[in-house]
DODREN-612958 format. One line per 5 residues: number of its first residue (from 1); for each residue y, x, z of C-alpha. Coordinates in steps of 0.25 Angstrom, whole numbers. Last residue first. Layout:
! residues N
NUM = Y/X/Z  ...
//
This chain:
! residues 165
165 = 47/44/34  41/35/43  46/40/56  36/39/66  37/29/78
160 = 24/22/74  14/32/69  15/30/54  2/25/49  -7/35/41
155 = -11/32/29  -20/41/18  -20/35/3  -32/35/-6  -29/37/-21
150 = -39/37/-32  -43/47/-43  -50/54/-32  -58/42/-29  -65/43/-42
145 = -71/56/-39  -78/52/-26  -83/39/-32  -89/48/-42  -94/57/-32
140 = -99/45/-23  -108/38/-32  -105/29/-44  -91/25/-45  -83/13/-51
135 = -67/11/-53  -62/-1/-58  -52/-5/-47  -62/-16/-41  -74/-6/-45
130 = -68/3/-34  -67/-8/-24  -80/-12/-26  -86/0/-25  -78/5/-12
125 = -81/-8/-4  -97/-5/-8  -96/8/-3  -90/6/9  -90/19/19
120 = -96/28/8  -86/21/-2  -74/25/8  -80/40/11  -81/41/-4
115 = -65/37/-5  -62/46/5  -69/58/-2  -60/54/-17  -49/51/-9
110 = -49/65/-3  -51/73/-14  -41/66/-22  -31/69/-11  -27/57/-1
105 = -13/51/-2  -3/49/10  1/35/15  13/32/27  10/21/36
100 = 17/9/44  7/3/53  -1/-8/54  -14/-11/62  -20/-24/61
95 = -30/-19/50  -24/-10/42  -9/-11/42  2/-4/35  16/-2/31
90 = 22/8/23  28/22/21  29/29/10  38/21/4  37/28/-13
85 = 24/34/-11  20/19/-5  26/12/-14  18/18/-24  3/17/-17
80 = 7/1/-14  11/0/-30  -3/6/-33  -3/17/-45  -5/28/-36
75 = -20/23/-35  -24/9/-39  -32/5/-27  -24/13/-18  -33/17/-6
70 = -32/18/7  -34/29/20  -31/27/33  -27/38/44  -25/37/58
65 = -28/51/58  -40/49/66  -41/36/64  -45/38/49  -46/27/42
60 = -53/25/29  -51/18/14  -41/8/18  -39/-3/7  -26/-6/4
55 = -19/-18/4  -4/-19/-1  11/-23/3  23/-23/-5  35/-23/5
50 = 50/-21/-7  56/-10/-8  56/-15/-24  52/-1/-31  43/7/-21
45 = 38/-6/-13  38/-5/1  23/-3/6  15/-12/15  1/-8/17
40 = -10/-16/19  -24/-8/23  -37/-12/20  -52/-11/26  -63/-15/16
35 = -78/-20/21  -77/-33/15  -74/-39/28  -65/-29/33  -56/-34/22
30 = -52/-46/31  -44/-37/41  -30/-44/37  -31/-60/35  -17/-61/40
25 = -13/-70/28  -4/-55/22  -16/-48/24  -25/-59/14  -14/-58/4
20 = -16/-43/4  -30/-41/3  -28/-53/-8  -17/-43/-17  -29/-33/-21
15 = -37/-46/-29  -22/-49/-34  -19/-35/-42  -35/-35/-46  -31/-50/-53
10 = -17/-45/-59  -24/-32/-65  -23/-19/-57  -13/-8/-62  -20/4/-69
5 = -26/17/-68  -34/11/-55  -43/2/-64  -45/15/-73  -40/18/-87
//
């Protein structure tokens, strides 16, 4: 069983809560240090209702489309990822900018390439966050094919004024 087959341990579960905590401080932004850029989303929780928030990282952005694209860590599995198929809108922010924004998945065709492109872009940020959930590749082709058992997620923002349903 892979690291992504099954839930993260307690100290993995905290390691991916201090993205969050720092946000919360005001201390946004801070992941461009280490070559990373993240998005927090707030989703309503599928079984309580209730606000549960998450960090994500963003992949790419396509300003073109006004497109970004994240990854779940732990697939369809994640709690964020569920609520979000359940309340498919949700609040985000990258950066300073938030907007509501509604999530559509990529093929695994798609997130296989975009995930190649990322490494390309950072490879040493991709390695690291690959060997964090127990995944490791050797060249792009295996990378390639690994990421196809992943899911990336497309968001656009909902243009202000739109309806949300």
């Amino acid at each position: 069983m892979s690291a992504l087959e099954k839930r993260p341990s307690v100290l993995l579960k905290f390691f991916f809560k201090i993205p969050l905590l720092l946000h919360s401080l005001g201390f946004g932004g801070w992941e461009r240090w280490i070559g990373a850029q993240w998005m927090f989303i707030a989703t309503t929780g599928r079984k309580t209702g209730k606000r549960r928030e998450a960090m994500v990282d963003v992949m790419d952005y396509d300003s073109a489309t006004d497109t970004y694209y994240i990854e779940a860590a732990y697939g369809k599995r994640a709690d964020w990822y569920r609520n979000i198929q359940s309340n498919p809108i949700f609040e985000a922010q990258v950066g300073r900018r938030k907007f509501k924004a509604r999530a559509g998945e990529l093929t695994e065709t798609d997130t296989g390439e975009m995930l190649v492109q990322f490494y390309r872009r950072k490879p040493a940020y991709t390695r690291s966050v690959m060997a964090m959930v127990g995944m490791k590749f050797k060249d792009e082709d295996e990378l390639r094919v690994l990421g196809r058992g992943l899911t990336l997620l497309t968001v656009k923002p909902i243009p202000p004024g739109h309806s949300s349903k």
